[in-house]
C-alpha positions in Angstrom: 0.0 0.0 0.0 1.2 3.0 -0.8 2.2 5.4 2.3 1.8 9.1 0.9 -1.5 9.7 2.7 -2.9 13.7 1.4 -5.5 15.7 1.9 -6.6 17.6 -1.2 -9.1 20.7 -1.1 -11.7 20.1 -4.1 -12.6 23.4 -5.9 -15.9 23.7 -7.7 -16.4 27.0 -9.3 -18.6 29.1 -11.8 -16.0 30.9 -13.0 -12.4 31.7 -13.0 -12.9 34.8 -10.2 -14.2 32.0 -7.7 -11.0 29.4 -9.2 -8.8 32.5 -7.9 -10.5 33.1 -4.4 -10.3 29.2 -3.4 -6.8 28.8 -4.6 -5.7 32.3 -2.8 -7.6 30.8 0.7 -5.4 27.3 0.0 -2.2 28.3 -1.2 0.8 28.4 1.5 -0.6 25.2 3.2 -2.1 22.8 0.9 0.5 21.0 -2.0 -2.6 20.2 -4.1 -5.7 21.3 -4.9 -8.4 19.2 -7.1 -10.5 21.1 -9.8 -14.0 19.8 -10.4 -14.7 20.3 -14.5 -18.3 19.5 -14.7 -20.0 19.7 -18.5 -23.7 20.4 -17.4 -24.5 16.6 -18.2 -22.5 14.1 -17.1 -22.5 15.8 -14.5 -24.4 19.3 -13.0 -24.5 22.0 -13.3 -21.7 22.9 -15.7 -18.7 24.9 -14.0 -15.5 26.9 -15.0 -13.5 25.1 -17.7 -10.6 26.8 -19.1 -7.2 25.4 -18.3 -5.6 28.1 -20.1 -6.6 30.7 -17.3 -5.3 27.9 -14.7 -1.6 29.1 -16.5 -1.5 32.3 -14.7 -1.9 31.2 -11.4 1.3 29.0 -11.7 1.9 27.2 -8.3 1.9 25.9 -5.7 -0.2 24.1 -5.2 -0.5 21.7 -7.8 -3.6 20.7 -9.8 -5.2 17.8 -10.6 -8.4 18.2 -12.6 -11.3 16.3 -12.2 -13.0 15.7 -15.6 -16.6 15.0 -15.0 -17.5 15.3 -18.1 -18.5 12.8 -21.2 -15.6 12.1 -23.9 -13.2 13.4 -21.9 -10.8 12.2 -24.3 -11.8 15.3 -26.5 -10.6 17.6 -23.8 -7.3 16.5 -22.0 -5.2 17.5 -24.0 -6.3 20.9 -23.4 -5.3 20.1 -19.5 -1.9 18.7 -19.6 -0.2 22.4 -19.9 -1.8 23.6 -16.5 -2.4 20.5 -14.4 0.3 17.3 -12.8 -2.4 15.1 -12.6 -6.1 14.3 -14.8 -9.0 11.7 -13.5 -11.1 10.6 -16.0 -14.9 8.4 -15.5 -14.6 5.3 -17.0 -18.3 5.6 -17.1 -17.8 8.7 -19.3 -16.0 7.3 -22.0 -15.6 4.8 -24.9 -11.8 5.2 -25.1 -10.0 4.6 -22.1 -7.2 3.0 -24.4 -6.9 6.4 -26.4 -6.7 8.4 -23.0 -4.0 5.5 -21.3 -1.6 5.8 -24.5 -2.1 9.7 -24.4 -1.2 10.1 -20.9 1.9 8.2 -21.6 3.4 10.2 -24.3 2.8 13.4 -22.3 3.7 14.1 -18.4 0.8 14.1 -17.0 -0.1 11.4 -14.4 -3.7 9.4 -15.2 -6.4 8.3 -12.6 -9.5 6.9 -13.4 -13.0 7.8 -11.2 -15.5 5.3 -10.7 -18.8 6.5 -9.4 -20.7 4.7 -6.7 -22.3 2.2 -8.5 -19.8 1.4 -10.8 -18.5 -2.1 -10.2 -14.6 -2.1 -9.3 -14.4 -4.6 -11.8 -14.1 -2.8 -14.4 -11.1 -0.9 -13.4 -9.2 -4.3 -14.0 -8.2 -4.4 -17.5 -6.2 -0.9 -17.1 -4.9 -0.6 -13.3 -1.4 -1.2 -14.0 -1.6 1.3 -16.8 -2.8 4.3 -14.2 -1.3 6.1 -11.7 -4.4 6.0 -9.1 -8.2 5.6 -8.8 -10.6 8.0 -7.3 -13.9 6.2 -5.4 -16.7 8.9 -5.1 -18.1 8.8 -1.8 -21.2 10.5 -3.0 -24.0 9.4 -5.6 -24.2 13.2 -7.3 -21.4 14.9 -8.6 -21.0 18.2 -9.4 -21.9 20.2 -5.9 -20.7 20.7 -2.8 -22.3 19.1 0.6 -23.8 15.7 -0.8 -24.9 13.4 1.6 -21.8 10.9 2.5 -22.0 7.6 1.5 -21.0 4.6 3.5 -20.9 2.2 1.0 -17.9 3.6 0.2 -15.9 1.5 2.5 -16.3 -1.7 1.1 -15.1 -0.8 -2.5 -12.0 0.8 -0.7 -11.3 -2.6 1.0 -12.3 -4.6 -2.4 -10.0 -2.4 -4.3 -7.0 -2.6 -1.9 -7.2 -6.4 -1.8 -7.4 -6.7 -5.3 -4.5 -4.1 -5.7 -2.1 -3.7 -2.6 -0.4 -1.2 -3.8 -2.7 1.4 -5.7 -3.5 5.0 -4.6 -6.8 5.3 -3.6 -8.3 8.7 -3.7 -12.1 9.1 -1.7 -14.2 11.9 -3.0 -16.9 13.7 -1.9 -18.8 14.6 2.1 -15.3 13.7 3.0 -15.4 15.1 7.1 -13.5 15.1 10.2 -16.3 11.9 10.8 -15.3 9.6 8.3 -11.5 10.7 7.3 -10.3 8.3 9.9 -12.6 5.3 8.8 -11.5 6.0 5.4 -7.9 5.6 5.9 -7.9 2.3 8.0 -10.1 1.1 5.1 -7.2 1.4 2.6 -7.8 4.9 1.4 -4.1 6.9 0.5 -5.8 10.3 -0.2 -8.8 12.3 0.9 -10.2 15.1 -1.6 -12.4 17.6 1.0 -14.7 20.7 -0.3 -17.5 21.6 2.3 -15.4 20.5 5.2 -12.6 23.1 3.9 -14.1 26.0 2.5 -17.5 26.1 4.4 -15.5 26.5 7.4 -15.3 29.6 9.0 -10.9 29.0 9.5 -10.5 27.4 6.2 -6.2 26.5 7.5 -7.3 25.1 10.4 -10.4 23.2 9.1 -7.7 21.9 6.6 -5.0 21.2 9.3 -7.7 19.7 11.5 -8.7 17.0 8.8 -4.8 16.5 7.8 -3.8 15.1 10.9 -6.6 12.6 10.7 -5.5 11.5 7.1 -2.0 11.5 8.4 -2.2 9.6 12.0 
């Protein structure tokens, strides 16, 4: 298993103004910082999406984007320039071959997102092709404060037995309640929004849930 446990602030925003105010409250004590790119249909409602503003921010922290969006093969390449790291739904796309040998001929590292009810099974044919694999934790995507969802823990323990050594990401009504659970599940990192940035100390709301993750 691997031992870089992290706690990554998840930023969903209408537009680049509110991309700038989360990464301003972040930056200075959080390495990474996840940006939720929602299309309006795979998942709602539709948000900022223009990695070419991402640019002029520069970092830290560094980005991973969060592609919830259908055919996101038509789009990463428009990420690679501003972000370390891309997730992609398997359940969003056709060609998850096209997206693996892309990701490999440019420097960005891959994960895939499964949602709830997608079976871990299907993960299978490409984990060791992909860097790590984000579980949603929630059953709608796309907002902050969804209901956490417990049946998250058993596809965490599934997909560490089946693969000891992956990086498992948990996303969404991640809390200071469940971070712990998480972890001694088999989780490696914990992607917060509500718990960060509806607090009314975002650093120590952050700092608070980090020691969990790291204990």
């Amino acid at each position: 298993m691997s031992s870089e446990r992290a706690l990554i602030p998840s930023i969903i925003a209408r537009d680049f103004n509110e991309v700038r105010e989360k990464i301003a409250l972040v930056r200075g004590f959080a390495p990474w910082a996840q940006l939720d790119i929602a299309d309006g249909s795979f998942a709602s409602p539709e948000t900022w999406n223009n990695p070419l503003e991402l640019v002029e921010l520069g970092c830290p922290p560094k980005y991973e984007a969060h592609l919830m969006l259908r055919e996101p093969e038509t789009v990463i390449g428009e990420w690679i320039d501003a972000v370390q790291r891309v997730y992609v739904h398997i359940e969003a796309t056709q060609e998850m071959e096209k997206i693996i040998l892309f990701a490999h001929t440019s420097r960005v590292e891959l994960g895939v997102a499964l949602t709830l009810d997608t079976p871990i099974a299907k993960l299978m044919p490409y984990m060791n092709r992909i860097c790590s694999v984000q579980l949603m934790s929630v059953a709608s995507l796309g907002s902050y404060g969804a209901p956490f969802d417990e049946r998250v823990y058993e596809r965490i323990k599934i997909l560490r037995a089946q693969c000891p050594f992956v990086t498992i990401s948990v996303d969404g009504g991640v809390s200071n309640q469940n971070a712990e659970r998480l972890i001694d599940a088999g989780a490696t990192r914990l992607v917060a929004g509500s718990a960060i940035f509806s607090a009314e100390d975002p650093r120590a709301a952050f700092e608070e849930l980090y020691a969990i993750v790291t204990h």
